[in-house]
C-alpha positions in Angstrom: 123.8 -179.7 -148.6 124.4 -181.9 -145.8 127.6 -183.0 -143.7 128.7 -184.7 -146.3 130.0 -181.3 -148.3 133.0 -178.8 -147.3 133.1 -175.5 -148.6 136.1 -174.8 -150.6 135.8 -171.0 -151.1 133.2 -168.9 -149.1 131.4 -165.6 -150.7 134.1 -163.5 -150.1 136.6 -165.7 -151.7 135.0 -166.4 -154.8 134.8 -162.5 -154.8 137.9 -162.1 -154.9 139.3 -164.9 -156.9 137.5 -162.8 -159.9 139.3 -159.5 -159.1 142.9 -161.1 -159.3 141.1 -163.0 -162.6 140.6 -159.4 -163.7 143.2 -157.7 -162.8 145.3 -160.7 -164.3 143.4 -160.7 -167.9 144.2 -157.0 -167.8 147.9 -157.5 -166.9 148.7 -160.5 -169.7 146.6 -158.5 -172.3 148.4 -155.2 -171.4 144.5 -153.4 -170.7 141.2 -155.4 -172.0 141.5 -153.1 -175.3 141.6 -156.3 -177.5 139.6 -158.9 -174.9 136.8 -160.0 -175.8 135.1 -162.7 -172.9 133.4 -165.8 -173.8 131.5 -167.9 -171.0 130.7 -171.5 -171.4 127.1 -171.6 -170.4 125.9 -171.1 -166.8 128.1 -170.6 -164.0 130.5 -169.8 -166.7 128.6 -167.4 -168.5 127.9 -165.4 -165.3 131.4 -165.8 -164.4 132.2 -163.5 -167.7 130.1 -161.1 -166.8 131.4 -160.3 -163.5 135.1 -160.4 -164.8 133.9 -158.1 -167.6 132.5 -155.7 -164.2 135.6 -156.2 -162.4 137.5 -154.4 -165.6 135.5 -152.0 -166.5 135.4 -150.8 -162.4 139.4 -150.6 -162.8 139.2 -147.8 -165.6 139.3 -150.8 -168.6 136.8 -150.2 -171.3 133.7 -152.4 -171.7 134.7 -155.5 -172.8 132.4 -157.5 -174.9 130.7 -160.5 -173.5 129.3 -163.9 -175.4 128.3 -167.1 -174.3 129.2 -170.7 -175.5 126.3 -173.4 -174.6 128.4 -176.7 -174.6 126.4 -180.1 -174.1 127.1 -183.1 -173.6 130.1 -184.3 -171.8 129.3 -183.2 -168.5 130.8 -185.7 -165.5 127.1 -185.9 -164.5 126.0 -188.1 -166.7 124.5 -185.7 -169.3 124.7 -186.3 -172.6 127.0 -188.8 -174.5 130.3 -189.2 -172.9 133.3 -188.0 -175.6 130.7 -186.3 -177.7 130.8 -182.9 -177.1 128.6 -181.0 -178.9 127.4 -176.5 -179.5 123.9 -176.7 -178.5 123.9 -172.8 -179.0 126.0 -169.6 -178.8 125.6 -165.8 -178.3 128.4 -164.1 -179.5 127.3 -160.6 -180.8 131.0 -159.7 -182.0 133.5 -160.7 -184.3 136.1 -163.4 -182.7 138.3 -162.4 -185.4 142.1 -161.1 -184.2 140.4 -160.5 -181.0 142.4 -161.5 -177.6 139.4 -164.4 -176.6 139.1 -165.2 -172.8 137.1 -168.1 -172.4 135.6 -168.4 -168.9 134.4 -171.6 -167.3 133.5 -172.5 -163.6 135.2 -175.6 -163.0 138.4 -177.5 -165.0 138.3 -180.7 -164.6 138.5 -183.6 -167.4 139.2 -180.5 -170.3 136.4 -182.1 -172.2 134.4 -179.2 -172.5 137.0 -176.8 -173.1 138.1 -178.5 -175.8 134.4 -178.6 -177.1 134.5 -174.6 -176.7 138.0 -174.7 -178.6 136.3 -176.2 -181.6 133.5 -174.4 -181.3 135.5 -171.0 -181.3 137.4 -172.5 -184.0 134.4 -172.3 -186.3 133.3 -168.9 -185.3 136.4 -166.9 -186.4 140.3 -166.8 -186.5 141.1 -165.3 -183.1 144.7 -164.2 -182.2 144.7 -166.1 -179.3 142.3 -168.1 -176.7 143.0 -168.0 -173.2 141.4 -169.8 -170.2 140.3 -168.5 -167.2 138.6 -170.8 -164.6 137.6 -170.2 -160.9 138.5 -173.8 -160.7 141.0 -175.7 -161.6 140.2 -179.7 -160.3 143.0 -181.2 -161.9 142.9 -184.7 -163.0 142.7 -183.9 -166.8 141.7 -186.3 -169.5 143.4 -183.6 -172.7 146.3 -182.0 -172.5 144.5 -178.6 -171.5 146.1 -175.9 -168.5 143.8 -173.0 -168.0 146.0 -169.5 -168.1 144.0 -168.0 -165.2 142.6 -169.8 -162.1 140.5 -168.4 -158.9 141.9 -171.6 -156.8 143.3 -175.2 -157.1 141.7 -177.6 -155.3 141.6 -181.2 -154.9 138.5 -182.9 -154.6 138.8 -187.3 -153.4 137.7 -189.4 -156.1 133.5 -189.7 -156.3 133.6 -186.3 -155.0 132.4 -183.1 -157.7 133.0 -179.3 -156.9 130.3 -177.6 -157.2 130.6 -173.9 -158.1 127.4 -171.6 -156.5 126.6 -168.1 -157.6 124.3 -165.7 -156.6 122.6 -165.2 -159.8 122.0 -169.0 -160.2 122.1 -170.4 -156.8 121.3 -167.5 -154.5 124.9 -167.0 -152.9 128.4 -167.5 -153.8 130.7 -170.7 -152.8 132.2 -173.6 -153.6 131.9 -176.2 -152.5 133.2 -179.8 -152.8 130.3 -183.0 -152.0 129.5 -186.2 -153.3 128.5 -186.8 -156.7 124.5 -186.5 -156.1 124.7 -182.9 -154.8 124.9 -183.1 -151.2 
């Protein structure tokens, strides 16, 4: 990335804004005994799956993970704009009465949450859907507040935030640069 980016959150911060995600999940839900986590695919996916470590390493059972692939309205160009659509899904567990934490990286527009929503929706009658983000952006499009966020950050107009994990990216940050990636 050149000059042009600013790291919002270094390694160690995006380390722990996942603990206090954890340790907040298990607060609201009274333990993780009715959680099940549902990441919106990548960095969102991944994401789930360290919260899910972060609970079970506090004494909270194994909490079942899924993923949610959401194309299409991504604010970099992808796909048609308003048109959100489940490309695919791996949710090995029943969504029904279960507590459903839906993780994503970054909030931004709410598009693709609400995607997710519908998408959920179809897949069973939960008893309730939360939101947990590492980022919240702001600047929403729908009327859509996440329940959990890592940090709040405000990015200049043209600018993106760019969530980077290790199992994706090879090291943990975010980071906010222009719209091309640097």
């Amino acid at each position: 990335m050149s000059g042009a980016s600013n790291v919002a959150l270094d390694a160690a911060q995006v380390g722990r804004s996942v603990k206090r995600i954890a340790m907040e999940i298990a607060e609201r839900n009274g333990g993780a005994d009715n959680v099940v986590l549902v990441g919106i695919v990548r960095r969102g996916a991944t994401l789930a799956e360290r919260i899910a470590d972060e609970l079970r390493s506090n004494g909270k059972r194994q909490v079942p993970v899924g993923t949610l692939d959401i194309s299409s309205y991504r604010d970099d160009g992808k796909g048609a704009p308003g048109d959100p659509r489940l490309i695919g899904r791996d949710i090995p567990f029943s969504l029904d009465a279960k507590r459903v934490v839906l993780v994503d990286d970054v909030l931004y527009t709410g598009r693709t949450v609400r995607a997710a929503l519908d998408a959920i929706s179809d897949l069973g009658r939960a008893e309730s859907v939360q939101l947990a983000v590492l980022v919240d952006r702001g600047e929403r499009e729908l009327p859509i507040r996440a329940d959990y966020v890592g940090k709040n950050i405000q990015a200049p107009r043209g600018q993106r935030v760019y969530v980077r994990l290790t199992e994706i990216d090879g090291a943990d940050a975010v980071v906010i640069g222009n719209a091309n990636g640097k």
